[in-house]
N, C-alpha and C positions, 0 to 999 in steps of 0.2 A: 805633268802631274794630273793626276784622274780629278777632276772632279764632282763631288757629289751637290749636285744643286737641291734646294729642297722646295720642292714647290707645293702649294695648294692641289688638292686633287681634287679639281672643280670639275671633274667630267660629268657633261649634266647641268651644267648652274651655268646659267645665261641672263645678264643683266640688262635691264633697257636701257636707252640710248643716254637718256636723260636723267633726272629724280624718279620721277614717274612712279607709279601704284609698287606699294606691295602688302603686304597681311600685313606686317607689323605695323604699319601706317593706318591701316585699316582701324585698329584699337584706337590710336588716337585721336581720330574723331566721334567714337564712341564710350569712350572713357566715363566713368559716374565721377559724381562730389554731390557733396551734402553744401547747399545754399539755400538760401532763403532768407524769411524774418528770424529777428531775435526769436522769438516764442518757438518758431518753427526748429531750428540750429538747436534750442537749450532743451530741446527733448530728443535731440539726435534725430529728427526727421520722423518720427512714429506718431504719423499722422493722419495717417489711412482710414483707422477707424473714427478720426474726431472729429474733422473738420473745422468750418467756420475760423480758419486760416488763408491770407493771402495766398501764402506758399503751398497751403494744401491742394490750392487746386489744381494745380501741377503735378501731383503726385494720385490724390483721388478725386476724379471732381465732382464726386457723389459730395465733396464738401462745400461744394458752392451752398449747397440744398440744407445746410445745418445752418445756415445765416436766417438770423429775424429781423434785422435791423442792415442796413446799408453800411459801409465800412469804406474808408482812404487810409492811405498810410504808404512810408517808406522805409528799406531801411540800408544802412551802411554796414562797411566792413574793412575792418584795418588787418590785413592778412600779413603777419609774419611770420620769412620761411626761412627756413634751416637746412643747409647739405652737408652731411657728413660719407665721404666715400673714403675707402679699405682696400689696399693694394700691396701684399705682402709686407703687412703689416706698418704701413703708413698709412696717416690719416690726416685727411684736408676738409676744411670749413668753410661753407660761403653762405651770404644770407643776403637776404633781398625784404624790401619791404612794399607791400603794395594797400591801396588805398580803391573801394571797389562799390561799385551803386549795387547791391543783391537783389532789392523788390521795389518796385511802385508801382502801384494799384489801385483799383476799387471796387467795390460792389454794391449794384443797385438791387435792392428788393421792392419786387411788385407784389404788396398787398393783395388777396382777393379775397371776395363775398363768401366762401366756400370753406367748411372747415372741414372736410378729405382733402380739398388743396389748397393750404391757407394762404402759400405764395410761391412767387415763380421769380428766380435770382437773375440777373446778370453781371459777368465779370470781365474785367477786363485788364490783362494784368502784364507786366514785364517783369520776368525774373529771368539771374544771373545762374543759366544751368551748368555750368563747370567754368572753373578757371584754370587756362593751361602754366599758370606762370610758374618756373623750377626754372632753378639754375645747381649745375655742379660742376665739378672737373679734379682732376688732381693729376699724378705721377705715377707711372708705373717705372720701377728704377731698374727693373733687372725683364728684357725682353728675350721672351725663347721665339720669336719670328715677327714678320716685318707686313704691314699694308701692301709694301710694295709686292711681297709674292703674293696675296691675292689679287694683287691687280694684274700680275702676270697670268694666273689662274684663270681669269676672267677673258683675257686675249689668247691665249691656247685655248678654251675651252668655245669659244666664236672660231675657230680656226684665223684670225683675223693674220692678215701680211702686212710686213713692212708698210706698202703703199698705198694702204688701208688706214692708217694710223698714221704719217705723213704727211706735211703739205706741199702741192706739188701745182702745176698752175693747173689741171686738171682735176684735184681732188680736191677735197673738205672734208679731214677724217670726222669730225662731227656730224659730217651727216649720214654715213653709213656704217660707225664705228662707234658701240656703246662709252658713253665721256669719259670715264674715269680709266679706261684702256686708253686712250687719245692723251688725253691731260699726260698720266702714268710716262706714256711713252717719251711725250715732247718735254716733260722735266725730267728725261734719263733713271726714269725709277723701274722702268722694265727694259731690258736689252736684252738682242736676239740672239740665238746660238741656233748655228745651220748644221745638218746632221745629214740626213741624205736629202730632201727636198729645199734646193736655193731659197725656192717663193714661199715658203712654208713654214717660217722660224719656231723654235722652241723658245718661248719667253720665260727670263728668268730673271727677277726680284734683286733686290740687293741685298738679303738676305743667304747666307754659305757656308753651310761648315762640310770641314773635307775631312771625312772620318781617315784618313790615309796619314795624314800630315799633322790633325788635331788643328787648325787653324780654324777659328770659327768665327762667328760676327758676333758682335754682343753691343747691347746700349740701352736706351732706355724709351721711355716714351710721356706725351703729355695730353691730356685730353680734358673738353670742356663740351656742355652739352647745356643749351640754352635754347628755351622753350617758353611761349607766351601768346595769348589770345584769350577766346574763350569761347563759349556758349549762350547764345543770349536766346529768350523765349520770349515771343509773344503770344499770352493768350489772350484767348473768346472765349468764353464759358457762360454756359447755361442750364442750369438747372431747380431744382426744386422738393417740396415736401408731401408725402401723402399720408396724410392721415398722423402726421410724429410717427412713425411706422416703419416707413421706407423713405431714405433722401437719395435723390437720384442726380447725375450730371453729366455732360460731356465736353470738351474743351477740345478747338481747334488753336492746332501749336503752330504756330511760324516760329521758323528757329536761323538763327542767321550765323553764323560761321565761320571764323580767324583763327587759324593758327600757323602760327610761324616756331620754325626749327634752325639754331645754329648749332653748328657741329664742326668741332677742328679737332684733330689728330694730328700731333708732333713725333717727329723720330729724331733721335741723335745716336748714329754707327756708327762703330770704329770695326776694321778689319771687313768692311763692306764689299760687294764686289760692283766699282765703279769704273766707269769710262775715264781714259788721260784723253790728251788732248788730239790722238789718233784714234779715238771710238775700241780701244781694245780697253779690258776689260783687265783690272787689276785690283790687289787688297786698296782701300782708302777711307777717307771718311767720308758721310753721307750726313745731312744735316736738311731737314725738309718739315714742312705741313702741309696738308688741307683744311682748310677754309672750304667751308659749305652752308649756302643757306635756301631756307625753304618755304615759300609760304603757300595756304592754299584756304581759300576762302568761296561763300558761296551761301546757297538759301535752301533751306528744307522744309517741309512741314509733315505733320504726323496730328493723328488722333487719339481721343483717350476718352473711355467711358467708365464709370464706375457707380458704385451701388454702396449706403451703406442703411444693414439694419438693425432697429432697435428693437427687440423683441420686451426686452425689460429697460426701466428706466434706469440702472443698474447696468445693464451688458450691451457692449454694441458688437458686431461684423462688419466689415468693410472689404469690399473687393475690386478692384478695376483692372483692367488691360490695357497698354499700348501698346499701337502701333507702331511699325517701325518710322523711322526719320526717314523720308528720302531726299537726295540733295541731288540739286545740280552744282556741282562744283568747278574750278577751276585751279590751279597750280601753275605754282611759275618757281626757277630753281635756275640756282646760278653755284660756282665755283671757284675755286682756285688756290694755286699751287705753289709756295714759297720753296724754292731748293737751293743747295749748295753740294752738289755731289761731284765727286770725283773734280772735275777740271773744268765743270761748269757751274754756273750760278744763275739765277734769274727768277722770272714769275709767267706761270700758265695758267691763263684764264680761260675757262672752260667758255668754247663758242666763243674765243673773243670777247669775251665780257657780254656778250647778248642773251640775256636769259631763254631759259625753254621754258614751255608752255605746255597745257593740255585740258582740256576739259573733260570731262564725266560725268556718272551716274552713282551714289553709292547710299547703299541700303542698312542701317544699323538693325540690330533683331529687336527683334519682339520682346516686350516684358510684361508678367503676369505680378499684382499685390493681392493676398492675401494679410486682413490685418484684424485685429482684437482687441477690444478696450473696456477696461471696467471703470464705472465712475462710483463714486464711494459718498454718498451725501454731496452737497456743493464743494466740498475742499479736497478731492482728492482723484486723479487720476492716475490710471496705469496701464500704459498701451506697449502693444508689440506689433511690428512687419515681419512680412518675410514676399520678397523679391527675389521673383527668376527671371534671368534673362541669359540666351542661349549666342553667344559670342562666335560660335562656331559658324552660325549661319549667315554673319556680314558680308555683307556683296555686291561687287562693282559691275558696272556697265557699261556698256558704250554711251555718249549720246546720240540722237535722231539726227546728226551731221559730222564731218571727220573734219577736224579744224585745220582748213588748209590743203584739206585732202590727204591726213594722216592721223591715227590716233596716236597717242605715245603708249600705250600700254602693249602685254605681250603680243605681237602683230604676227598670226602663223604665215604671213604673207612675204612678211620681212624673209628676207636672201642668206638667213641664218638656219644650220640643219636643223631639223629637227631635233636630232641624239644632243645639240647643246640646249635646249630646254630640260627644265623638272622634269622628271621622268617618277610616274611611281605603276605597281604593277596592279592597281585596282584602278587608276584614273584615265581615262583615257578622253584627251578633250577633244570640244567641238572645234571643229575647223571657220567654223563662224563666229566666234566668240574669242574678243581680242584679251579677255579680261580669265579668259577659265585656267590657267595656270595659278595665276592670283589668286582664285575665289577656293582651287582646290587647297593651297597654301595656308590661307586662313582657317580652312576644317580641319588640317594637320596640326593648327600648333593651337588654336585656340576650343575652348566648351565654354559648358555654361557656368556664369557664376552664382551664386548665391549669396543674398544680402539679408540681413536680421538688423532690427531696428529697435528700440527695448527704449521707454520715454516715460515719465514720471512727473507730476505736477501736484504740488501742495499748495493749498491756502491757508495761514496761520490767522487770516484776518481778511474779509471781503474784497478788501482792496489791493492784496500783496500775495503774489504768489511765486515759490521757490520751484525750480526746476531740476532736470537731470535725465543726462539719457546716456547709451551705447550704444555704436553701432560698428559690427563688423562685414568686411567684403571681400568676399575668397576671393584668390585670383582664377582668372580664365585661361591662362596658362597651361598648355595641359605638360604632364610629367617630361615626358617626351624630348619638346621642345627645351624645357628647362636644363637637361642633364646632358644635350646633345649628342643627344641616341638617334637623331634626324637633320637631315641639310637643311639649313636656316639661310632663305634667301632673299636676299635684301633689296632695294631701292638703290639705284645705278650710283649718285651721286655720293652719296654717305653711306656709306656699308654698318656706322654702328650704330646700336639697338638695344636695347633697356626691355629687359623682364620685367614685370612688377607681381611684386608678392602681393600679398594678403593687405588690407587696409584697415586701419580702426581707428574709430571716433570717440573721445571720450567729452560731455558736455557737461553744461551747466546754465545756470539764466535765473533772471529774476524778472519779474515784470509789475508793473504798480497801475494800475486803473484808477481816475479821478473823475466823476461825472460820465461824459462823452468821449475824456481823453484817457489813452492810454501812453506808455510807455515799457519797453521791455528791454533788456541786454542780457548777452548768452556770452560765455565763453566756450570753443570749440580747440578739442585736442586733435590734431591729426596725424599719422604716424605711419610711413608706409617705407618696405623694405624693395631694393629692387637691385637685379644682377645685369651690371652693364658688359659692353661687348664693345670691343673698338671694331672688331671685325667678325664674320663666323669662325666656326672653327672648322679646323678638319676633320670630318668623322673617320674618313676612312684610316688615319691615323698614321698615313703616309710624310705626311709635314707635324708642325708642331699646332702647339695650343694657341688661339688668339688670346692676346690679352685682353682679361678680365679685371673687372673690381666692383666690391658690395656698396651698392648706396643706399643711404638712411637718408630719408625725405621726412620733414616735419614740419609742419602748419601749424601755429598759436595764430588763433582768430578771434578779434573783438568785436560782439556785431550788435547792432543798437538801431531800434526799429520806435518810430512813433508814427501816432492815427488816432483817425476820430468816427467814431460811431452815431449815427445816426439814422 
């Protein structure tokens, strides 16, 4: 009987050994969210041009320089979240409640003799710059191809041999054989087929349909994608006023950084094409996951200067620019593999259970504020943002030693052709640069985003004042990537990967001042759409489609900030 195997047509896509870098990972160390104090959160973060906010000086620290009086305070936040994901028309529900410190701080003002410079601020602050915490998963009930023929794709496309992928008292397919081809193999989820070259197998998936016969595989699939850490910021800030005219400032950021990724993918086939208990290859069932997890944590620091002016006591401008983040990082990523196929059963832990490792360099981009604010008598404000920052230009590196005497990123050194890397016909990388496959990857699928920020503050009475803001964040997504008009290549260990759409904030707050004391609470809407991936797909459109499903992510946040002036 002829048969027609369906494979991934990965010619070109070369996975690392390990977890290890990719673009899409890249994003999620640079990810925004809207944090801070109540007051800050219930104007949707439109705080560029006002100042004399803990949180604002994070954002412009020309608003240290808006403070007369010295300021403490903290605040909390009760984050609950919502998953709703969509997969041929099923839908599944998960929620999580988290409990989070967003700001404590302070600010000293130094008085002085001089009324062009009546004072000079310092600040010194910790705020909660993103929170990675999502949870989703659900069912996909009706599967047109299988992980397994990407991971087959993944070992044809390395030319990788039997005795590559093998353990033998000689070899350790982990160390010269990308893991998830290894894993793949030793739980029977890829099997060779010899055609003219013995040492040179065609690997093929458990995925089959034989247009001759009509016998085909079919089943279903299960996936769960769990994520958590976050962002934390330590500022220094210093700045001040001249003349009520121009307040000026700048803020040195220590940023310190946790995020962990778990990710499983289930299959359950019938009509598979499986091993009996002689290694040939017949219809059966296949019943399997991956288990993967991921963390990667580390320190960064970055600068920020801004400016804001009052031309009129009436009208303000606000401008500042940051620096990128740059981090020394490290990662660590482990595996493994539940099967029951064909005439075997068991569990492969990727490495033996010993996790891999790596360390680096990685650069988030640049961001520019542009902001505006009118103030209306004492009882009334109405300010606007607008943030750019250019996503496309994120960028990893080596560090100034190779840990072990290896880096794990794309290594042109490693004993892999070349023709199995990314290939594109503008890019041609450096032969010194472990990391330039990656960094061209990331300019392919990612630009800039664009953020607007729109805040509003009423006083109905000295001591009480009503809030309200919006804010939206395009994605950095470019089309491209979105529609799978380009190969989308992923990180060794977990292949799948989450687009995010567009983001919006809708807010609110109230705050009540007594004396010295204040108090404030914000309610924040947060609402963002995103297109998950269990695996890439095929462009060339020789195999079928990876399985997809839409997720609705949703944040109800209660956040409650108190402090004392003086």
């Amino acid at each position: 009987m002829k048969k027609n195997i369906i494979i991934l047509s990965l010619l070109g896509f070369s996975i690392n050994i390990g977890f290890a870098q990719s673009a899409i990972g890249a994003f999620s160390l640079s990810q925004p969210d809207l944090k801070g104090t109540a007051r800050f959160m219930g104007m949707a973060g439109a705080f560029g041009a006002l100042g004399g906010d803990l949180s604002s000086i994070s954002q412009n620290p020309a608003g240290i320089g808006v403070y007369r009086s010295s300021d403490i305070g903290f605040t909390l936040d009760l984050d609950l979240q919502s998953s709703n994901t969509q997969a041929e028309g099923m839908k599944y529900n998960m929620n999580q409640t988290k409990f989070l410190l967003n700001n404590i701080g302070a600010v000293m003002t130094l008085r002085l003799p001089c009324k062009t410079v009546p004072n000079i601020n310092f600040g010194f602050t910790y705020n909660k710059g993103a929170s990675f915490n999502r949870i989703y998963g659900g069912n996909i009930n009706t599967l047109h191809n299988s992980m397994s023929n990407y991971i087959a794709g993944v070992a044809n496309s390395n030319s990788l041999t039997e005795n590559q992928l093998s353990y033998d008292d000689n070899n350790d397919p982990y160390y010269d054989s990308p893991w998830i081809a290894a894993m793949g193999f030793n739980s029977y989820l890829i099997n060779p087929e010899y055609f003219y070259d013995s040492d040179l197998p065609n690997w093929t998936g458990l995925w089959n349909n034989d247009s001759m016969t009509g016998n085909n595989t079919s089943g279903s699939g299960t996936f769960l994608m769990k994520e958590w850490g976050g962002l934390n910021d330590f500022n220094i800030a210093i700045g001040g006023n001249i003349a009520d005219f121009l307040y000026w400032g700048m803020n040195f950021d220590i940023v310190s950084m946790n995020y962990n990724l778990q990710t499983i993918w289930g299959e359950s086939l019938t009509n598979a094409m499986v091993p009996n208990s002689e290694y040939v290859l017949q219809r059966g069932f296949a019943d399997w996951n991956l288990n993967s997890v991921y963390n990667i944590s580390g320190t960064g620091f970055n600068y920020q200067l801004g400016f804001i002016l009052k031309p009129i006591q009436q009208f303000r401008l606000g401008f500042a620019f940051h620096t990128p983040t740059w981090y020394s990082l490290t990662e660590e990523y482990t595996g493994l593999i539940n099967y029951n196929v064909g005439a075997f059963s068991g569990q492969e832990l990727a490495n033996d259970g010993v996790p891999g490792y790596s360390d680096y360099n990685f650069r988030t981009p640049w961001k520019i504020i542009a902001s505006a604010a009118g103030v209306i008598g004492n009882n009334f404000i109405l300010s606007f943002d607008y943030e750019w920052a250019n996503y496309g230009k994120m960028h990893y590196s080596e560090r100034t030693y190779y840990n072990g005497g290896y880096d794990w990123g794309y290594d042109p050194w490693y004993p892999w052709p070349y023709s199995a890397q990314p290939t594109s016909s503008t890019f041609f990388p450096d032969p010194s640069d472990p990391y330039a496959y990656e960094n061209s990857d990331i300019a392919n699928y990612y630009k800039s985003s664009n953020t607007i920020r729109l805040g509003l503050e009423f006083k109905p009475i000295s001591s009480l004042s009503i809030r309200a803001g919006y804010s939206y964040v395009s994605s950095p997504v470019k089309a491209e990537a979105k529609d799978n008009l380009i190969e989308i290549y992923t990180s060794g260990m977990s292949p799948s990967y989450r687009w995010d759409n567009s983001t919006n904030y809708i807010t609110c707050g109230l705050g009540y001042r007594y004396s010295h004391f204040y108090v404030d609470l914000a309610y924040v809407y947060k609402h963002q759409t995103a297109d998950y991936h269990a695996f890439a797909p095929d462009i060339a459109k020789n195999g079928l489609p990876s399985p997809q499903s839409k997720v609705s992510l949703t944040n109800n946040q209660i956040v409650l900030s108190a402090g004392y002036r003086f």
